[in-house]
ROPA-134332 format. One record per residue (C-alpha): residue number from 1; x, y, z. Coordinates in nm, 2 decimals, padded with zeros to 4 digits. Example, Ala and Ser with C-alpha at 12.3 -4.5 7.8 and 13.67 -1.06 7.14 Angstrom:
% ROPA-134332
ATOM   pos        u        v        w
ATOM     1    01.23   -00.45    00.78
ATOM     2    01.37   -00.11    00.71
END
This chain:
% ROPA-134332
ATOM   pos        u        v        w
ATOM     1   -00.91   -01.50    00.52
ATOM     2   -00.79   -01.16    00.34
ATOM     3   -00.44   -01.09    00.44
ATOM     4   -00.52   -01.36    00.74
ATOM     5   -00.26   -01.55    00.91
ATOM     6   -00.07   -01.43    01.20
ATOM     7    00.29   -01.55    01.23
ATOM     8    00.49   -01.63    01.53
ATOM     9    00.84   -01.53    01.48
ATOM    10    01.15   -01.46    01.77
ATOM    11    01.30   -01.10    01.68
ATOM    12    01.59   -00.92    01.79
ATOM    13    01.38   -00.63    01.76
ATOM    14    01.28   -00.50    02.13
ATOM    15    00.98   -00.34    02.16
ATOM    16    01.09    00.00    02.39
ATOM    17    01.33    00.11    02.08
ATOM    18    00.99    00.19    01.88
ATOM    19    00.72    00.15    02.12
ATOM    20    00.42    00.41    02.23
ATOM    21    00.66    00.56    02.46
ATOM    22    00.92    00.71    02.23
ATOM    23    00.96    01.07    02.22
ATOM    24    00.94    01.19    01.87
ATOM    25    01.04    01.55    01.77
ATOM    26    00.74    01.78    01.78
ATOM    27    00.69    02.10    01.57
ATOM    28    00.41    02.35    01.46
ATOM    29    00.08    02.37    01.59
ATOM    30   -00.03    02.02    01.42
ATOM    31    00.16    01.87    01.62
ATOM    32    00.09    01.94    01.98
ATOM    33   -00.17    01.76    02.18
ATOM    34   -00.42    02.05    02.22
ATOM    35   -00.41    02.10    01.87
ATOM    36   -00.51    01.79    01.81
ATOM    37   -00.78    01.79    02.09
ATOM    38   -00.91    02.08    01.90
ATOM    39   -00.86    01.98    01.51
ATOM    40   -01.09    01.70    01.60
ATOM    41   -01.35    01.93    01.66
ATOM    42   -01.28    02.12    01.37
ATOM    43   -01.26    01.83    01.16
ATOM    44   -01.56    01.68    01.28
ATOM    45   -01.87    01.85    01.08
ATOM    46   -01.68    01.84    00.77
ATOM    47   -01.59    01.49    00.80
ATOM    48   -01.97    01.40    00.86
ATOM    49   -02.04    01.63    00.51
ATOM    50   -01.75    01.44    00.35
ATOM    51   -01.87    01.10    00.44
ATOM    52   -02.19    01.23    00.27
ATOM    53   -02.08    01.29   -00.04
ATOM    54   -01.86    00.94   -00.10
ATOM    55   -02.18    00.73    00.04
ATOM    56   -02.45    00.92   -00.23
ATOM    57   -02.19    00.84   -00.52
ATOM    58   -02.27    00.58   -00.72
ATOM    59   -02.22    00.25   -00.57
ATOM    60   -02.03   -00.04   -00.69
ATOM    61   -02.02   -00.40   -00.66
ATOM    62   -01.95   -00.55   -00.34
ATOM    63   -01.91   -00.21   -00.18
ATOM    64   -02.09   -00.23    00.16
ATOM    65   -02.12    00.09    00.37
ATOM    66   -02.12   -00.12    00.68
ATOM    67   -01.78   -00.34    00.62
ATOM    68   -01.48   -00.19    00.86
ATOM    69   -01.17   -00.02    00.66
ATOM    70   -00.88   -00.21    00.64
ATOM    71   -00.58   -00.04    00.69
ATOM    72   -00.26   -00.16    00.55
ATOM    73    00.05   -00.01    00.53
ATOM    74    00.30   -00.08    00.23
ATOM    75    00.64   -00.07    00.37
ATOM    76    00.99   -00.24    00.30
ATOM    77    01.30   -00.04    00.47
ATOM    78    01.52   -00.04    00.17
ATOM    79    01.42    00.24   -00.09
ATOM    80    01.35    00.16   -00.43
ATOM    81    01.21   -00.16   -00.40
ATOM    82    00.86   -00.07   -00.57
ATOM    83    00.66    00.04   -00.27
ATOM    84    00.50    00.33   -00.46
ATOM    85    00.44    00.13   -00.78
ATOM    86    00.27   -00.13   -00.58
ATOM    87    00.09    00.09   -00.38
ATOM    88   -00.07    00.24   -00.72
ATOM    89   -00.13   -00.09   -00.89
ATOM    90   -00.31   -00.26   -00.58
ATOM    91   -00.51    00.03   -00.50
ATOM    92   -00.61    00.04   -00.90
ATOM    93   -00.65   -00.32   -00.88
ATOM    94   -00.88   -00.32   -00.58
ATOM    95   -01.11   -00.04   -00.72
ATOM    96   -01.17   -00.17   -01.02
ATOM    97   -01.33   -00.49   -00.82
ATOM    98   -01.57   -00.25   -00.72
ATOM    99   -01.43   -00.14   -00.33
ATOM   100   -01.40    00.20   -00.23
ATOM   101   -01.03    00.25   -00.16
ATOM   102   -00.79    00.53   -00.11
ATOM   103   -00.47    00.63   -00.11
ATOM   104   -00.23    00.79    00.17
ATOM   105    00.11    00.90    00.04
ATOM   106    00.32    00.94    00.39
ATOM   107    00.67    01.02    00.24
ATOM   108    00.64    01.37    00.37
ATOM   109    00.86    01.54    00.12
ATOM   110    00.94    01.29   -00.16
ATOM   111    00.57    01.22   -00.26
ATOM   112    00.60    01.01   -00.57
ATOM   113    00.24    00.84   -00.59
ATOM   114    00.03    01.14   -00.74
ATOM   115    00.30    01.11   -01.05
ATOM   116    00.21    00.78   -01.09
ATOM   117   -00.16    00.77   -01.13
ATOM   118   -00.15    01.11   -01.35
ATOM   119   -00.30    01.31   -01.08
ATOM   120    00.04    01.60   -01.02
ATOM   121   -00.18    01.86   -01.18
ATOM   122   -00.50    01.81   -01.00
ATOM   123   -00.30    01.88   -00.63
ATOM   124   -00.45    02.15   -00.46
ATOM   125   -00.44    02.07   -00.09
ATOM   126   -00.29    01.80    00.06
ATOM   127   -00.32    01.64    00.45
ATOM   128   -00.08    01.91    00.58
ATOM   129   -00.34    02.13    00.49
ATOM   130   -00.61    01.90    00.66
ATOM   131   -00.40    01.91    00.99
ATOM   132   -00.38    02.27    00.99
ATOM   133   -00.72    02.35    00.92
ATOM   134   -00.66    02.51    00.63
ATOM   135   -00.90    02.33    00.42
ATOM   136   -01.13    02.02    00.46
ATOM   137   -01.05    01.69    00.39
ATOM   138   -01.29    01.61    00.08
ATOM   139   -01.08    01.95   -00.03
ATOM   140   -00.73    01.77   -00.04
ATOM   141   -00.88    01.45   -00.13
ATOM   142   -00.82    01.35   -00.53
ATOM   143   -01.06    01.12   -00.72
ATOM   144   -00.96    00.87   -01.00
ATOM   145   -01.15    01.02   -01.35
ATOM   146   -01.11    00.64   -01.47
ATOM   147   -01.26    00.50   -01.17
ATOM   148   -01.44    00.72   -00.92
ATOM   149   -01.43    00.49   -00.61
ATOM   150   -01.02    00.55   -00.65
ATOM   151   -00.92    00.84   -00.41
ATOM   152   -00.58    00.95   -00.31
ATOM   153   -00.45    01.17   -00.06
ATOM   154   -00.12    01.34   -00.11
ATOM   155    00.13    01.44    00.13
ATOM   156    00.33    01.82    00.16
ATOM   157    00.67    01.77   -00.06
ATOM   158    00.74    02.12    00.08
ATOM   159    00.71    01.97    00.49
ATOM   160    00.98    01.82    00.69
ATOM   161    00.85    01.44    00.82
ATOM   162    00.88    01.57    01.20
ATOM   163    00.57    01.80    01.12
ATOM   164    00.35    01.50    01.17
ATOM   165    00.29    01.29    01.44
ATOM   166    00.19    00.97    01.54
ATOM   167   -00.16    01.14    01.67
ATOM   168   -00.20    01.36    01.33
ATOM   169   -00.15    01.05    01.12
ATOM   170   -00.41    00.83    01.29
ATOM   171   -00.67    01.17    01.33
ATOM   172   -00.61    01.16    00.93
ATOM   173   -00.70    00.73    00.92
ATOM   174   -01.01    00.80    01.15
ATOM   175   -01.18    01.04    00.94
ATOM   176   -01.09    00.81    00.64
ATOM   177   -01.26    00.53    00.80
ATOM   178   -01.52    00.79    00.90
ATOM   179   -01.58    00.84    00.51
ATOM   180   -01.65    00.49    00.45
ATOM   181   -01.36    00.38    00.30
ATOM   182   -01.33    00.03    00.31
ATOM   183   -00.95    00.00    00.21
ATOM   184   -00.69    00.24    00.32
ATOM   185   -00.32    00.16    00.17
ATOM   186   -00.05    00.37    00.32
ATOM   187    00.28    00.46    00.11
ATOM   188    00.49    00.43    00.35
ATOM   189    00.89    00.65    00.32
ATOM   190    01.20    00.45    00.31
ATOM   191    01.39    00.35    00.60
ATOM   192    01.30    00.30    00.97
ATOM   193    01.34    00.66    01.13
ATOM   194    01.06    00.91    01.25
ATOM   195    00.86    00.84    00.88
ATOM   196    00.79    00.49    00.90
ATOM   197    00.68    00.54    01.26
ATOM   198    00.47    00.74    01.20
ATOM   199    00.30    00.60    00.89
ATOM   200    00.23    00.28    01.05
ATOM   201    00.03    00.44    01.37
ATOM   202   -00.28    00.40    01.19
ATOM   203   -00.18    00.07    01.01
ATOM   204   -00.36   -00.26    01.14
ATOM   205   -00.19   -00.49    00.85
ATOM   206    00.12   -00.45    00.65
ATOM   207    00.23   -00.54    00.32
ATOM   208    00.61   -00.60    00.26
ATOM   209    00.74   -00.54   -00.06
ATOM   210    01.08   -00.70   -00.13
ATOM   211    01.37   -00.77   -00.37
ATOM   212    01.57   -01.11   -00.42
ATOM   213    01.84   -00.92   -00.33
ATOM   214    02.04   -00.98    00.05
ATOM   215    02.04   -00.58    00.12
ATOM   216    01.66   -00.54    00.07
ATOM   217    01.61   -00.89    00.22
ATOM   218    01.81   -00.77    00.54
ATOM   219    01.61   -00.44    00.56
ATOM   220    01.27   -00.64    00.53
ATOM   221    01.34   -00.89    00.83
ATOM   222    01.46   -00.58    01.00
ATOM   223    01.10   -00.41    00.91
ATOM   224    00.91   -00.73    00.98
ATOM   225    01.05   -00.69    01.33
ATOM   226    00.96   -00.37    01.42
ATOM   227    00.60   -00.40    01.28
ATOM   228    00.56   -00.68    01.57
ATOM   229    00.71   -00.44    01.82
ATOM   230    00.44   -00.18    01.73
ATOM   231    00.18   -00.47    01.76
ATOM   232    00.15   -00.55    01.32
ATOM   233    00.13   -00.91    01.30
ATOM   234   -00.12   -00.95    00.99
ATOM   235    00.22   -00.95    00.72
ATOM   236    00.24   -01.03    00.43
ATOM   237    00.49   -01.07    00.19
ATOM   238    00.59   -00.89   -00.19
ATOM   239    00.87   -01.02   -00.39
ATOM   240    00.92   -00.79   -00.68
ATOM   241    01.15   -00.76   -00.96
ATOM   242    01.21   -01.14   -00.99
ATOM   243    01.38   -01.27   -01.28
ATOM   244    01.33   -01.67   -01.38
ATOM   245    01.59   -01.66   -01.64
ATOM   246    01.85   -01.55   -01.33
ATOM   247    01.71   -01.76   -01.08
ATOM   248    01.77   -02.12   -01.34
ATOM   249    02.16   -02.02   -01.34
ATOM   250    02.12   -01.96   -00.97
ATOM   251    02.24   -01.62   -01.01
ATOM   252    01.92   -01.45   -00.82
ATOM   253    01.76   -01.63   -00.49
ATOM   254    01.42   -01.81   -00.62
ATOM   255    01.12   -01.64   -00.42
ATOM   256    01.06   -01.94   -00.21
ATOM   257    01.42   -01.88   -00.06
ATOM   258    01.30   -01.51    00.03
ATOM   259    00.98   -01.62    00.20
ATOM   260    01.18   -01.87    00.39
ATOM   261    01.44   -01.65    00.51
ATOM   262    01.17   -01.38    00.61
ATOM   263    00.94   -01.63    00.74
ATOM   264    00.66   -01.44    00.60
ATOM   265    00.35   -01.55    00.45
ATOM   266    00.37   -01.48    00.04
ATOM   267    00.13   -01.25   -00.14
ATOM   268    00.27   -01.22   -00.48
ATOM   269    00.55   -01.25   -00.70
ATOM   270    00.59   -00.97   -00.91
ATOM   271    00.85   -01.06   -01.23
ATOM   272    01.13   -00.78   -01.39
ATOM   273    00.88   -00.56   -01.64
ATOM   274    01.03   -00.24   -01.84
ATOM   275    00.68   -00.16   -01.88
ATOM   276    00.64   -00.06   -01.56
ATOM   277    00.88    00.25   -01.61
ATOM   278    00.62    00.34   -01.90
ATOM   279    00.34    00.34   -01.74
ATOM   280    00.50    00.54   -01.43
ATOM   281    00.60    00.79   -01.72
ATOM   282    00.29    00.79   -01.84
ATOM   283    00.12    00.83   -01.52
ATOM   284   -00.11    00.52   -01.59
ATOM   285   -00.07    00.23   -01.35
ATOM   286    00.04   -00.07   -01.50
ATOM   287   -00.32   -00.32   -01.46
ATOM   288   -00.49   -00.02   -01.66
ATOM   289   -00.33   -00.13   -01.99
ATOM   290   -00.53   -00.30   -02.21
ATOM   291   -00.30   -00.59   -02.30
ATOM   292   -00.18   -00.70   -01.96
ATOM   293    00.19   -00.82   -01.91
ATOM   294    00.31   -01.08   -01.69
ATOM   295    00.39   -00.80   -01.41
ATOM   296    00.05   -00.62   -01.46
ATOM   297   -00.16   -01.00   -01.40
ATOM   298    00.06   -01.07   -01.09
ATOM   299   -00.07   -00.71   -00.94
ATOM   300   -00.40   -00.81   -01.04
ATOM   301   -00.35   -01.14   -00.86
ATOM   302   -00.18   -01.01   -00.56
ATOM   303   -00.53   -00.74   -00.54
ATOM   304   -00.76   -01.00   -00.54
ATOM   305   -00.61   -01.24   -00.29
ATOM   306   -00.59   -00.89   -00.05
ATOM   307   -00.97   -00.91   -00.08
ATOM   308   -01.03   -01.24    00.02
ATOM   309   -01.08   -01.38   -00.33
ATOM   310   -00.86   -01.77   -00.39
ATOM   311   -00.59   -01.69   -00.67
ATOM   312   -00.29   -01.89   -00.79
ATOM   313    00.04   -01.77   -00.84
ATOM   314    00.11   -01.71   -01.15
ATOM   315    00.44   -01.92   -01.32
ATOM   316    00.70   -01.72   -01.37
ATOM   317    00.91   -01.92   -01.57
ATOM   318    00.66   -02.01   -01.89
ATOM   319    00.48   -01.79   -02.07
ATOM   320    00.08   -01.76   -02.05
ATOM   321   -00.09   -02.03   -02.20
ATOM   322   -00.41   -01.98   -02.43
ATOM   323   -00.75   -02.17   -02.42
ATOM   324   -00.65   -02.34   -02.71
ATOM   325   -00.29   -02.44   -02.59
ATOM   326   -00.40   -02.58   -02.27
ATOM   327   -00.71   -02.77   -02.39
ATOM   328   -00.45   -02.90   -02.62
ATOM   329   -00.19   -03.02   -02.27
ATOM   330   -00.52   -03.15   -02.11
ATOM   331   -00.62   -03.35   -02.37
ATOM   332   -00.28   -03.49   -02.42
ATOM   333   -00.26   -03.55   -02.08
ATOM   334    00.03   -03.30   -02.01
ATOM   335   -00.15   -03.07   -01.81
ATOM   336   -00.17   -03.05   -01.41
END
């Protein structure tokens, strides 16, 4: 199934160190329990409106008002690992099948994901604004002009991270799923502090995203961990930035040796691509291009296997074959 098996695994990680019961550092109105009590009402009638006006736009394949929203939270504990860029290409990846997905950048502060689908200028409200009342939330969110059933929501850059709670970031997932969103990614911030707690309270499967390096490796098995402790065991795993050239003279670890030392079920294998730092310059995610690269087919892969739709890995270590060159292999009897 999509995003389907549950693992098993013995952590160090003990559940009372990031449970329900921690106290986290509570400011502003948002963040109190009678102001949530009370946003809810507010929230309410123009949540019903907003769910109105995604249903009557024009529907695409495969996009059933009745299917439950999946929520999924992108995380990885070390920073710059390519949770944002993978955030942008999956979501972009998922649309274009035809599902109605949105966005959630959670890195209160250091928002990055409106850069990189070209949408910086067209921020007028954000979620901050939601929580306050200030504005509603068809307001602060942002739809893709390439595809329309692309929406993101931005996060304050002007906020500190303890202005949201645990309760204001699942109030912000239920009116999503409210809408009739039927995928909700979450960018989640680097590290493992009051951020990341709070941007997997809403979260119901996570995404790991990964180097084959031993620093980010560490800081995923330590994330893995504490996803369990909060009750996240539908993982799954990104390796990213993996070169083949490195991994033949055994100077990078091959991605098989990350999944086993994780013990995490593998999504995709995403390989070294400078285009990716043109696109994010260009504010264009990287599976819009018209002549994919090896990095932009392995999102593409990686989307439809989140979906529920059987993919194969793609090789990293040969280029892409042609019709013509593998009709040629099968004939010849070299191909398998």
């Amino acid at each position: 199934g999509p995003l389907g098996a549950t693992r098993v695994l013995s952590r160090c990680s003990s559940p009372a160190s990031f449970g329900g019961s921690m106290r986290l550092p509570r400011a502003g109105k948002a963040s109190s329990q009678g102001s949530v009590g009370a946003l809810k009402g507010r929230v309410g009638a123009s949540s019903r409106r907003a769910r109105t006006l995604w249903v009557a736009a024009e529907a695409e394949p495969g996009s059933g008002t009745g299917d439950e929203a999946r929520v999924i939270v992108i995380t990885s504990g070390k920073g710059g690992v390519g949770k944002t860029t993978t955030s942008a290409n999956l979501g972009m990846s998922i649309a274009r099948l035809g599902y109605r997905v949105v966005l959630v950048d959670a890195d209160i502060g250091l928002r990055n994901l409106d850069l990189l689908l070209g949408l910086e200028n067209r921020v007028m409200y954000t979620a901050m604004e939601v929580l306050e009342g200030e504005c509603r939330m068809e307001q602060a969110l942002i739809r893709d002009k390439r595809w329309r059933s692309l929406a993101l929501l931005p996060i304050s850059k002007n906020r500190q991270k303890y202005n949201v709670t645990k309760d204001s970031m699942q109030l912000l997932i239920d009116i999503l799923k409210d809408m009739n969103f039927q995928y909700i990614f979450i960018d989640c911030p680097a590290g493992i502090d009051v951020g990341f707690i709070n941007a997997i309270a809403g979260a119901t499967e996570s995404i790991i995203i990964t180097t084959p390096e031993i620093t980010a490796i560490r800081d995923a098995d330590r994330v893995a961990g504490l996803l369990e402790a909060n009750g996240i065991y539908d993982v799954k795993l990104i390796v990213n930035r993996v070169r083949a050239d490195m991994i033949k003279k055994n100077d990078m670890m091959s991605v098989k040796d990350v999944q086993e030392m994780l013990g995490v079920p593998l999504l995709g294998a995403i390989p070294e691509d400078t285009e990716v730092i043109v696109s994010t310059n260009r504010g264009e995610p990287l599976v819009l291009k018209k002549k994919l690269t090896l990095a932009g087919i392995a999102y593409e892969n990686a989307a439809r296997r989140v979906v529920g739709k059987q993919d194969f890995l793609i090789d990293l270590e040969q280029p892409r074959k042609g019709m013509i060159q593998r009709a040629r292999e099968f004939f010849a009897g070299d191909e398998y």
